[in-house]
Every structure is written in structure tokens, then in C-alpha cells.
C-alpha positions in Angstrom: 20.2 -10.4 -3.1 18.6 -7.8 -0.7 17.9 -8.1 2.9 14.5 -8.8 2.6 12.6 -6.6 5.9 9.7 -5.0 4.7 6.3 -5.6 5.5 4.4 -4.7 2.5 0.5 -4.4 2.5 -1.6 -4.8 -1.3 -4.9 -3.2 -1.2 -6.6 -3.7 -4.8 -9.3 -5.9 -5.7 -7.8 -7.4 -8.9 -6.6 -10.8 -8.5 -4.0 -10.7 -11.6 -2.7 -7.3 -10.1 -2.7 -9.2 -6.6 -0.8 -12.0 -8.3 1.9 -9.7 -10.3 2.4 -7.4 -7.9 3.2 -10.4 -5.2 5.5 -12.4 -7.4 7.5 -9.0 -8.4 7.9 -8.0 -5.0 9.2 -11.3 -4.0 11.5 -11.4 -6.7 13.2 -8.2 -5.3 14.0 -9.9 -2.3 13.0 -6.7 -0.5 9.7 -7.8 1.2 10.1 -10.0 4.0 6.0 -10.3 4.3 3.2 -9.2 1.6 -0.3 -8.8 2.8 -3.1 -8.6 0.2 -6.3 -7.1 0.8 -8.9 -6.7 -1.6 -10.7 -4.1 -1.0 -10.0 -1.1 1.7 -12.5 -2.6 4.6 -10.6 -5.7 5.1 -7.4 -3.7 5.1 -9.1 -1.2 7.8 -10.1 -3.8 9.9 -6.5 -5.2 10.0 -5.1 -1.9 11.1 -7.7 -1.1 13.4 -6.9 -4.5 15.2 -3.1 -3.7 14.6 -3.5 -1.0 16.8 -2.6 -3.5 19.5 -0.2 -5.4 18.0 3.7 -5.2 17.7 5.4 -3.2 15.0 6.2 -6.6 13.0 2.4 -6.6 12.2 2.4 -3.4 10.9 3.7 -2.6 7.4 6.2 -0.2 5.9 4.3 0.2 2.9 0.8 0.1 1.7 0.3 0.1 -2.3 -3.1 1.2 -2.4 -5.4 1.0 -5.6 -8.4 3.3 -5.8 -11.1 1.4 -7.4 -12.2 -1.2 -5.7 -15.8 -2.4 -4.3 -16.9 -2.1 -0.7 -14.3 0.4 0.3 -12.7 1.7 -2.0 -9.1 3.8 -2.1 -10.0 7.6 -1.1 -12.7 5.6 1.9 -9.5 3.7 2.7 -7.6 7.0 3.2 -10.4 8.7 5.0 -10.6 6.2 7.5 -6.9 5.5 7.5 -6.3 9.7 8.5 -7.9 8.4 12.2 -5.9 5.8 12.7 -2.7 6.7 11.1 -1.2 8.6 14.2 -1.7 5.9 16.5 1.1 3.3 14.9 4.8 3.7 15.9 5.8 3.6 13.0 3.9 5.4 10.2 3.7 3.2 6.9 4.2 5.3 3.4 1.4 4.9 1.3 1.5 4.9 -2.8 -1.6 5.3 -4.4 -1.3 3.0 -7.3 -4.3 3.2 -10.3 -4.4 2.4 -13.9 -6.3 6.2 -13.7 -4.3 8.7 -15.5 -6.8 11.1 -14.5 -5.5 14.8 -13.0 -8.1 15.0 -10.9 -7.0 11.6 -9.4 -3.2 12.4 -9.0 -4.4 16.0 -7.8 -7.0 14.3 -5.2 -4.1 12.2 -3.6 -2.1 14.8 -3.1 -4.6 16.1 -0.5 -3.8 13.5 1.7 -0.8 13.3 4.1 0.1 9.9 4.3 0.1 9.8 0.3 3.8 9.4 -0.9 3.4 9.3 -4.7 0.7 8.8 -7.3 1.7 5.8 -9.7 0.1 5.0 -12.4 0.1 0.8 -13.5 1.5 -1.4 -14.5 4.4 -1.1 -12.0 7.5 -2.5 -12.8 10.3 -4.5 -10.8 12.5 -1.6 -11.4 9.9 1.1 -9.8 9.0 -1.4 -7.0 12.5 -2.0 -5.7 13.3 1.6 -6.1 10.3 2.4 -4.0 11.0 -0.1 -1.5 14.8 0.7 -0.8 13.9 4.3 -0.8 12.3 3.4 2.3 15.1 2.8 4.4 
């Protein structure tokens, strides 16, 4: 199996997503921490406070999903934009949405910390690709 070392962050607001998405992951052996946020707010105040903290708090990646209540994914990015700079180590962010939309896949494209547009459900195969390409 893997050497499990990254610190992956789930911002999405559905619980079975949340719950899928964790016990894939895990099974990759990849992920040596997942952090679930539901909805962009709670994941901005983590990083804000982060600012702080040690590179081990931070993560590696961020799968971010776009509808979500309080905050949702393009707020998320908008705030994340002033903040982004300030971490030593930059996390790559996948925006990931059950939207097949173009003018969703076109509108994450506008941001810079956006890696990839994927579309769910996202499957072990695509997750431990996108985690090993991290290295």
C-alpha cells in the first residue's frame, strides 16, 4: 500500500458525498489526514487561523464542491484568492460538482488556484490518480 502523506481537505455540504468521498480516500492509503468542511465559511475560517500554524495543518489538496449553503464554492475561492499567497506551501484545489454546466467548468477556470474541474461521482481510480500526481 501507499505512503499515506497527504493532508486532504472536503468542502461539500452533502453528508453521503462527505461519507464516500472519506472512505475512498482512505482506502487509497494516500491520505494521511481528511478534513471535511461543509460548507466554504467553516473551511475559511480554518485557513485563516492556519495562517499561523505549521505546514502539517495545512493541506495538499482541497476538493471543493460549488453548491453548498452559507458559503458556497466560487465565495470559497474568492476569499481563498487573499489568503492563498500567505501559506508555504500552496494546496491544489479541484473543483468537484455534479454540474456539467460549461459555464461552471469555464468559471473555474478563471481562477488560479483551480487545478481541474471534475465532475461526480469520483472514483477511487480518479482520486488516487489525483493524489499521487501531487507529488
Amino acid at each position: 500500500m501507499p505512503f499515506a502523506k497527504h493532508i486532504v481537505f472536503l468542502i461539500d455540504d452533502d453528508n453521503i458525498y462527505q461519507f464516500t468521498a472519506r472512505k475512498i480516500l482512505e482506502s487509497t492509503g494516500l491520505a494521511k489526514h481528511i478534513q471535511s468542511f461543509y460548507n466554504g465559511s467553516e473551511a475559511i475560517k480554518y485557513l485563516k487561523d492556519a495562517e499561523h500554524l505549521s505546514e502539517d495543518n495545512l493541506p495538499d489538496v482541497i476538493f471543493l464542491d460549488i453548491n453548498m449553503p452559507i458559503m458556497n464554492g466560487w465565495e470559497f475561492l474568492e476569499e481563498y484568492r487573499n489568503l492563498a499567497g500567505k501559506f508555504p506551501k500552496p494546496p491544489v484545489v479541484y473543483v468537484v460538482s455534479s454540474s456539467i454546466d460549461s459555464y461552471d467548468i469555464k468559471k473555474s477556470r478563471q481562477y488560479e488556484a483551480v487545478t481541474d474541474y471534475i465532475v461526480k461521482p469520483v472514483t477511487r481510480i480518479k482520486y488516487q490518480e489525483l493524489i499521487e500526481n501531487l507529488a
